[in-house]
C-alpha positions in Angstrom: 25.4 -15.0 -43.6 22.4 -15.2 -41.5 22.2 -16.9 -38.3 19.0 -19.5 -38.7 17.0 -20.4 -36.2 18.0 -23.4 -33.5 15.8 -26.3 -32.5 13.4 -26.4 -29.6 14.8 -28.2 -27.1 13.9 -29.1 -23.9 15.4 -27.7 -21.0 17.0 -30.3 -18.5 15.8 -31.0 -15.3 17.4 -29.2 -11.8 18.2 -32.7 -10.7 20.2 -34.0 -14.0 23.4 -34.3 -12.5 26.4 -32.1 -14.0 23.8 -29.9 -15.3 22.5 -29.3 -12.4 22.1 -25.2 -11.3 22.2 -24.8 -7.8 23.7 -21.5 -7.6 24.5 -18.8 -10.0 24.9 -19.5 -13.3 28.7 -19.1 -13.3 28.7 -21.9 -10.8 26.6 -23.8 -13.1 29.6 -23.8 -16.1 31.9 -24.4 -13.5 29.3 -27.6 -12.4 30.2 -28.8 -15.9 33.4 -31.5 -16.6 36.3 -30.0 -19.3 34.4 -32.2 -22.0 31.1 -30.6 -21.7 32.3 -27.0 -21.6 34.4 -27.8 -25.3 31.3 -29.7 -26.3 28.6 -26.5 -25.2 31.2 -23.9 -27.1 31.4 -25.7 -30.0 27.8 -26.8 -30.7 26.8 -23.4 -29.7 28.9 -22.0 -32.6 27.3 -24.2 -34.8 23.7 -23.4 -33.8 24.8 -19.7 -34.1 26.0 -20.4 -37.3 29.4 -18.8 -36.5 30.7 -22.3 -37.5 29.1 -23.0 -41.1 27.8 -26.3 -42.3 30.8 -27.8 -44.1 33.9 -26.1 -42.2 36.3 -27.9 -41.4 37.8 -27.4 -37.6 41.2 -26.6 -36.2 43.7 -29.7 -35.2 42.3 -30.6 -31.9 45.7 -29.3 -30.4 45.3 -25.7 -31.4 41.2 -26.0 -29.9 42.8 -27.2 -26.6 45.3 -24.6 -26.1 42.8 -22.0 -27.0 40.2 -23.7 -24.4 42.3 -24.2 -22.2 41.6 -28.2 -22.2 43.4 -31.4 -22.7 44.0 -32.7 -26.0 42.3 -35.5 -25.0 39.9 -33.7 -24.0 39.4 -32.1 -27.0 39.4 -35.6 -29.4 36.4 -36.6 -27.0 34.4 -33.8 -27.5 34.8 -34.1 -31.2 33.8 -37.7 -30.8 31.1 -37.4 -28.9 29.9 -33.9 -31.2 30.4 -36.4 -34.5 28.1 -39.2 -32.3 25.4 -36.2 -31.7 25.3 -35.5 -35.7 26.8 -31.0 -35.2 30.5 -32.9 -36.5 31.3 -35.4 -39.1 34.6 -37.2 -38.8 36.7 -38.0 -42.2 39.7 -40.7 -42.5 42.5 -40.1 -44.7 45.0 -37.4 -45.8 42.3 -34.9 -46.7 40.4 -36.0 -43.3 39.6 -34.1 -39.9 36.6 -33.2 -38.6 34.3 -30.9 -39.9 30.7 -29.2 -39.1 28.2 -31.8 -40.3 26.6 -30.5 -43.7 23.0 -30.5 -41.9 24.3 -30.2 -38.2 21.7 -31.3 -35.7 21.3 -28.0 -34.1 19.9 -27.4 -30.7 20.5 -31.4 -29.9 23.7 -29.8 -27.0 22.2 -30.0 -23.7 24.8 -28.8 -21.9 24.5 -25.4 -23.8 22.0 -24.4 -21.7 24.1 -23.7 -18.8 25.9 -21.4 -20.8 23.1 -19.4 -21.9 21.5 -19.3 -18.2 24.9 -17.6 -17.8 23.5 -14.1 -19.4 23.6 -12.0 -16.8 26.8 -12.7 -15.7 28.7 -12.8 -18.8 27.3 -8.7 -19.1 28.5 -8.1 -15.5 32.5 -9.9 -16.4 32.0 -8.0 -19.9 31.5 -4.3 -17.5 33.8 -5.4 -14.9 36.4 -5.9 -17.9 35.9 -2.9 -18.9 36.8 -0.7 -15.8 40.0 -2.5 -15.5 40.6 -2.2 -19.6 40.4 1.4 -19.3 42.4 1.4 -16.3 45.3 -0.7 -17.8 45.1 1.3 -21.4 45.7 4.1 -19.7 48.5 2.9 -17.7 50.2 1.5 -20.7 50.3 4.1 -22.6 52.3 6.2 -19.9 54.9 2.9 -18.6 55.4 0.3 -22.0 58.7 0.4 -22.7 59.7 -0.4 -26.7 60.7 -4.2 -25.7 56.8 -4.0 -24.3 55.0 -2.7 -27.5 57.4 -4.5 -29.8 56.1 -7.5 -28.1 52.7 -6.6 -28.8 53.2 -5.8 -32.3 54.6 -9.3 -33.1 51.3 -10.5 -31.2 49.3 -8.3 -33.5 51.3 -9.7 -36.5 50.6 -13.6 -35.0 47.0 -12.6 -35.4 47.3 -11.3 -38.6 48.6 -14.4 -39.7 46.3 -16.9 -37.8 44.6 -19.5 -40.3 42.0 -20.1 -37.9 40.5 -19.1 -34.7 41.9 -21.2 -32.6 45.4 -19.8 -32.4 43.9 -16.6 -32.9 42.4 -17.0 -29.6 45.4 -18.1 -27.9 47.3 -15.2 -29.4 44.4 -12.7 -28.3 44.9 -13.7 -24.8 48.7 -13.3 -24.5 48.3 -10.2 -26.4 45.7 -8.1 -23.3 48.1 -9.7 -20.6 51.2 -8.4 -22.5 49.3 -4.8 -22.2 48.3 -5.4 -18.4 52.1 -6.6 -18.0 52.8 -3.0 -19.3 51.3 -0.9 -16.5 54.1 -2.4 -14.2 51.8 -2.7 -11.8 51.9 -6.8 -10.7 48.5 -6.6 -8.6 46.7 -5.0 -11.6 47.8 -7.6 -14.0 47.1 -10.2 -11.7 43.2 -8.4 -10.9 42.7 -8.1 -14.7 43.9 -11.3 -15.6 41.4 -13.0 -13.3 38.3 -11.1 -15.0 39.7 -12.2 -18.4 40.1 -15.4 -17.9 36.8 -16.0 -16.4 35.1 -14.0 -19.6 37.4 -16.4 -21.6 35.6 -19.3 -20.6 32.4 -17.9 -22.6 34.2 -17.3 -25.7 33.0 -19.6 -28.7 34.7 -20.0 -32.2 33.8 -17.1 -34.7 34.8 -16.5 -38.0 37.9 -14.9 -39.3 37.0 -12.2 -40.8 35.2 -11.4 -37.5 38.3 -12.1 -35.9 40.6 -9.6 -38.1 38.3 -6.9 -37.2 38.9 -6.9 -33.5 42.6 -8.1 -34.5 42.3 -3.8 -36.5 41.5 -2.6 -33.1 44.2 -4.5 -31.7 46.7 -2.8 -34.0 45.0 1.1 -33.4 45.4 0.1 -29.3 49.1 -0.6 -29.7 49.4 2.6 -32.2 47.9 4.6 -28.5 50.5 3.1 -26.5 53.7 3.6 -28.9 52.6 7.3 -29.3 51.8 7.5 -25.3 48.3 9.4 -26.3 46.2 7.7 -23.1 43.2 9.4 -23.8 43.1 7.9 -27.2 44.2 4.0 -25.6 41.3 4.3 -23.3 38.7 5.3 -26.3 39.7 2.3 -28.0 40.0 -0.1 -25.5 36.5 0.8 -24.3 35.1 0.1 -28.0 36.9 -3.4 -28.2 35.5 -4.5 -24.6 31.6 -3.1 -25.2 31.1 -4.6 -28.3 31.5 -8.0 -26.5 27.4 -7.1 -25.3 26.0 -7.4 -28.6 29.3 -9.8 -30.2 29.1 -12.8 -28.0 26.4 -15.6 -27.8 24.6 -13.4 -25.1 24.4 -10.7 -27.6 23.1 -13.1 -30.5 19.9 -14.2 -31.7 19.1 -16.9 -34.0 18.1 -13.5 -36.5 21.5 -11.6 -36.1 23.7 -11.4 -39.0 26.8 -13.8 -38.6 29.4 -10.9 -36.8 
């Protein structure tokens, strides 16, 4: 599927209030309340078309655990998505809420400060790679099996993830699980920082995207069991820069959907 072009909107003012940018543009997502951020991730996987017109979204539960929100923060941003015309809402047993069949694209303002954050998504996307190298290498030399049979059912949970929301949640438990393997508590705790904060510029994407990187997973894990570091490091460095060109920073409203 190809990604269409957004709207033209207008870019808001430096004084509008939460979206004002006073400092870097990390600051300026962290300016933003828990509703806008879910509301700025969602609608810009709708104008990126990685959410299609039509699909229908995960229980608002699953989006808050992988957004790291409130539920009720969740069912407001839905609410208030549905009220901007990117959702529809449905009653009933076959309800839920669902991408608007001609979502309003572009109509988000708080998606800007999320793509004034360009330059620093590249530099979290580098600095997580250093440390992924770092900690694929230590894995495979310390996991012990209790470690990578962890990781395997992680990679299994994945596997069997209907949609991306627990996929998500898995997907971070899974690259701690591998930093937990070094044995080295001040790595972990380094790398976990970096990947959280990348974490808060991930967006829905499709499945089948999702398997792909979920493959990777399963090849990193197949490193570690067979203590080859050399190849744990090559593949850790091709799952971590793809994220240039894979997440909204890489995208344009041309791109093929990932």
């Amino acid at each position: 599927m190809v990604i269409v072009p957004t709207a033209t909107t207008a870019r808001p003012d430096p004084g509008d209030g939460e979206l004002a940018l006073t400092a870097t543009a990390l600051v300026g997502i962290r300016r933003l309340r828990a509703i806008d951020t879910v509301r700025a991730r969602i609608a810009m996987a709708v104008d990126l078309r990685l959410l299609s017109p039509g699909e229908r979204l995960p229980p608002s539960g699953q989006i808050a655990e992988a957004m790291d929100v409130s539920e009720a923060t969740v069912r407001r941003a839905l609410t208030s998505l549905a009220q901007d015309g990117v959702l529809e809402r449905r009653r009933g047993r076959n309800g839920g809420t669902l991408v608007a069949a001609e979502p309003r694209l572009g109509s988000v303002g708080e998606t800007h400060a999320y793509r004034r954050a360009t330059a620093e998504v590249h530099d979290l996307i580098d600095r997580r790679l250093l440390l992924e190298c770092g900690v694929a290498h230590l894995a495979a030399l310390s996991a012990s099996k209790t470690q990578l049979a962890g990781l395997r059912e992680l990679v299994d949970v994945m596997d069997r993830a209907a949609t991306w929301a627990p996929f998500h949640a898995a997907d971070e438990r899974f690259h701690l699980a591998v930093a937990g393997a070094t044995r080295l508590p001040s790595a972990v705790e380094q790398y976990g920082l970096v990947l959280r904060e990348l974490y808060r510029f991930y967006l829905p994407y499709p499945l089948e995207y999702l398997r792909e990187s979920n493959c990777e997973h399963a090849e990193l894990v197949g490193a570690l069991t067979d203590r080859d570091p050399v190849r744990a490091v090559a593949v850790a460095r091709r799952h971590v820069t793809t994220l240039h060109s894979t997440m909204f920073v890489g995208l344009t409203p041309t791109d093929p959907r990932p």
